[in-house]
ROMAR-779327 format. One record per residue (C-alpha): residue number from 1; residue in one letter; x, y, z. Coordinates in steps of 0.5 Angstrom, whole numbers. Example, Ala and Ser with C-alpha at 12.3 -4.5 7.8 and 13.67 -1.06 7.14 Angstrom:
<nodes>
<node n="1" res="A" X="25" Y="-9" Z="16"/>
<node n="2" res="S" X="27" Y="-2" Z="14"/>
</nodes>
This chain:
<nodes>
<node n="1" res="X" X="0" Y="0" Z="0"/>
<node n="2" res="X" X="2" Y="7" Z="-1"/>
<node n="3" res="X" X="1" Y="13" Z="3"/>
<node n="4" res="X" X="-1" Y="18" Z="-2"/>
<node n="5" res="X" X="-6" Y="13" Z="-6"/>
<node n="6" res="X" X="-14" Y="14" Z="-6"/>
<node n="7" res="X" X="-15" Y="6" Z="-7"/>
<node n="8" res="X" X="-11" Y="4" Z="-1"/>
<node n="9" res="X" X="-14" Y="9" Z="4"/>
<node n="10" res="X" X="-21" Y="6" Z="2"/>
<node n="11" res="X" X="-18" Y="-2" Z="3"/>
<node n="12" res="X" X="-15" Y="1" Z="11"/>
<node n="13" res="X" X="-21" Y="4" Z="13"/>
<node n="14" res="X" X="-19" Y="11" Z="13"/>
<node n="15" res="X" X="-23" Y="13" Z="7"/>
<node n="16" res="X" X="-31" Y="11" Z="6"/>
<node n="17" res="X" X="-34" Y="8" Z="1"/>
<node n="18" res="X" X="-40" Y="4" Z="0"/>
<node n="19" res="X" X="-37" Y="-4" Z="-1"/>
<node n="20" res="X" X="-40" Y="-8" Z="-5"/>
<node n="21" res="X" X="-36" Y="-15" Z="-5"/>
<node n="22" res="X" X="-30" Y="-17" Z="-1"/>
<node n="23" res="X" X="-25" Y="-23" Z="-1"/>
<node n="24" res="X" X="-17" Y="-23" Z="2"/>
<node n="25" res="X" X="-14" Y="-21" Z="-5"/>
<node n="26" res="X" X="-20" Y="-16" Z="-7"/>
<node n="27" res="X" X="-24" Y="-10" Z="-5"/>
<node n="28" res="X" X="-31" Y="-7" Z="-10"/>
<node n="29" res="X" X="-35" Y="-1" Z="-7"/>
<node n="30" res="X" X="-39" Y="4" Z="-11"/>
<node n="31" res="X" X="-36" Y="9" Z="-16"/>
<node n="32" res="X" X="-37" Y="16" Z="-14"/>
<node n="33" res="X" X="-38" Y="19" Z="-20"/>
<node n="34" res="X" X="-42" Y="13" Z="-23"/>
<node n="35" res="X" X="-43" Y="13" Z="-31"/>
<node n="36" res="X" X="-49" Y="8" Z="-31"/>
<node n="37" res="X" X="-54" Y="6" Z="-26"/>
<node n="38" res="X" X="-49" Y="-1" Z="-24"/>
<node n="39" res="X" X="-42" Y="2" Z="-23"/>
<node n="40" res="X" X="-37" Y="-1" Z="-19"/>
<node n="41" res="X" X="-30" Y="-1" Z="-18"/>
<node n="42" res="X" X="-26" Y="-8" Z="-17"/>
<node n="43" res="X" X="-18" Y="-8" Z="-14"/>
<node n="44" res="X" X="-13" Y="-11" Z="-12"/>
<node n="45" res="X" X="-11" Y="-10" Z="-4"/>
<node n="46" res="X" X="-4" Y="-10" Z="-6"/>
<node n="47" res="X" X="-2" Y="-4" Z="-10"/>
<node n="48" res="X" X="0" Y="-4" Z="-17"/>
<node n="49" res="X" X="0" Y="3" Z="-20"/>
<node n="50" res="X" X="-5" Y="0" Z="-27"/>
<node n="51" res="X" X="-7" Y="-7" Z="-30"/>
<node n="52" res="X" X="-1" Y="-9" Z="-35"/>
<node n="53" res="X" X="4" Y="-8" Z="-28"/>
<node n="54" res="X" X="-1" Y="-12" Z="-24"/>
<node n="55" res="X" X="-2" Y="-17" Z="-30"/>
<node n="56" res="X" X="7" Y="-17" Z="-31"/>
<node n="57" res="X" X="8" Y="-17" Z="-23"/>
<node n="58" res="X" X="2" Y="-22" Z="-21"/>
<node n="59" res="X" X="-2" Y="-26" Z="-26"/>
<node n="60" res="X" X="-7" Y="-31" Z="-21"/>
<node n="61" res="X" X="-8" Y="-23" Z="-17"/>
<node n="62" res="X" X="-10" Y="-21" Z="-23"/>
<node n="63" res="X" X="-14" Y="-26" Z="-26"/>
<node n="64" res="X" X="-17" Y="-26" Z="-18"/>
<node n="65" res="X" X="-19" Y="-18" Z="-20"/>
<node n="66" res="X" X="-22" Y="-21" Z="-27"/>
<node n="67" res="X" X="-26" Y="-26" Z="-22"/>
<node n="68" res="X" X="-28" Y="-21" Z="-16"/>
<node n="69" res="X" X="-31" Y="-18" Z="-22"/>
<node n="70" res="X" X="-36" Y="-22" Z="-25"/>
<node n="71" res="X" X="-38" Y="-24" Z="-18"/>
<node n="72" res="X" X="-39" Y="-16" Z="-18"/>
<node n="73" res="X" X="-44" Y="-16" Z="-23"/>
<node n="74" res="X" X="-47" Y="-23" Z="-21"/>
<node n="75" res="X" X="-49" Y="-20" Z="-13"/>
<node n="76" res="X" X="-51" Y="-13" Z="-17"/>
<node n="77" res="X" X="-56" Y="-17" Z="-22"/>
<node n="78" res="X" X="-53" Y="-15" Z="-28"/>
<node n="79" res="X" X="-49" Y="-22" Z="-30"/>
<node n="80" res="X" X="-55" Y="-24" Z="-35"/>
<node n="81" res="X" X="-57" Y="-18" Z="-38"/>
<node n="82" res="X" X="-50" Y="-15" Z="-39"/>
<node n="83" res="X" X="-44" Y="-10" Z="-37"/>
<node n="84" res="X" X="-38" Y="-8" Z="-39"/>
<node n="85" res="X" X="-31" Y="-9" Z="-35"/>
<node n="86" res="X" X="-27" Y="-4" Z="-37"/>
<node n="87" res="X" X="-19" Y="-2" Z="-35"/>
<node n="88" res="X" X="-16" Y="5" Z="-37"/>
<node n="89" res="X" X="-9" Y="4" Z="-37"/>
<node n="90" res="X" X="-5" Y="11" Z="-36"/>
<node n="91" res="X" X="-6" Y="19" Z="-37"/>
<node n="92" res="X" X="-8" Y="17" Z="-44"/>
<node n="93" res="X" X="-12" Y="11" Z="-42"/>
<node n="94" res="X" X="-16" Y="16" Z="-38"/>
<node n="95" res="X" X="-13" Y="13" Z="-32"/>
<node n="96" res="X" X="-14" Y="17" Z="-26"/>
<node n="97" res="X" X="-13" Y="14" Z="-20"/>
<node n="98" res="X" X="-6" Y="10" Z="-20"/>
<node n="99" res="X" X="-9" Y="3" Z="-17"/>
<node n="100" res="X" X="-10" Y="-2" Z="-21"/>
<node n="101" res="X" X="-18" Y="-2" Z="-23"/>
<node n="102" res="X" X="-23" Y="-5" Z="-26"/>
<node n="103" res="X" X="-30" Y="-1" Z="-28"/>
<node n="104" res="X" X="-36" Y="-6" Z="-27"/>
<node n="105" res="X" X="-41" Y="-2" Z="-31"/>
<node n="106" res="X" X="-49" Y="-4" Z="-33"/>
<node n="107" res="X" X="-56" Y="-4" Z="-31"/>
<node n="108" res="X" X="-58" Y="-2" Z="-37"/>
<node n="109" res="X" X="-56" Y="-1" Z="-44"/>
<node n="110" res="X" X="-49" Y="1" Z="-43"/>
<node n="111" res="X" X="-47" Y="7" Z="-49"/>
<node n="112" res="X" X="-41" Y="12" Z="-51"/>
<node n="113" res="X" X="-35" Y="6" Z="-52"/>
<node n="114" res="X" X="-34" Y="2" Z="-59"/>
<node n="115" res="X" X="-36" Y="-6" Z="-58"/>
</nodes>
């Protein structure tokens, strides 16, 4: 964890936000600034700075950040009808938070991004 990064305040406890699914290796909570009616994000509780470090670093960590987020659309009720997981990697990516995530967004047609 570091001391100067949003994700890793929320996964101490120094930072509220609204948990939605948790395991040993993973935390969802609710986005703050959701673009659907569904919009969580899924991270790891260790920090990596974006997805293609985590994947390079810890493989099964990232397939377990994959797996927390299917479950995530599964406990919101958005699994059968569909959602989108969607990864910003860097500043060009649309990254803004430097903690590896992924959005889990649905609960009604999801708009805006190619298919």
């Amino acid at each position: 964890m570091t001391s100067d990064c949003l994700f890793c305040g929320i996964i101490a406890g120094q930072i509220p936000a609204t948990k939605v699914y948790e395991d040993d290796l993973t935390l969802a909570f609710r986005d703050i600034h959701p673009a659907a009616p569904v919009h969580d994000l899924v991270i790891p509780k260790a920090h990596h700075t974006d997805m293609a470090s985590l994947v390079a670093a810890d493989p099964p960590l990232a397939s377990a950040v994959l797996a927390a987020s299917a479950e995530v659309a599964r406990i919101e009720g958005i699994a059968d009808a569909g959602y989108r997981m969607v990864v910003n990697t860097g500043k060009d990516g649309g990254q803004t938070v430097f903690h590896a995530h992924v959005h889990v967004i649905g609960g009604g047609k999801v708009v805006g991004l190619p298919g």
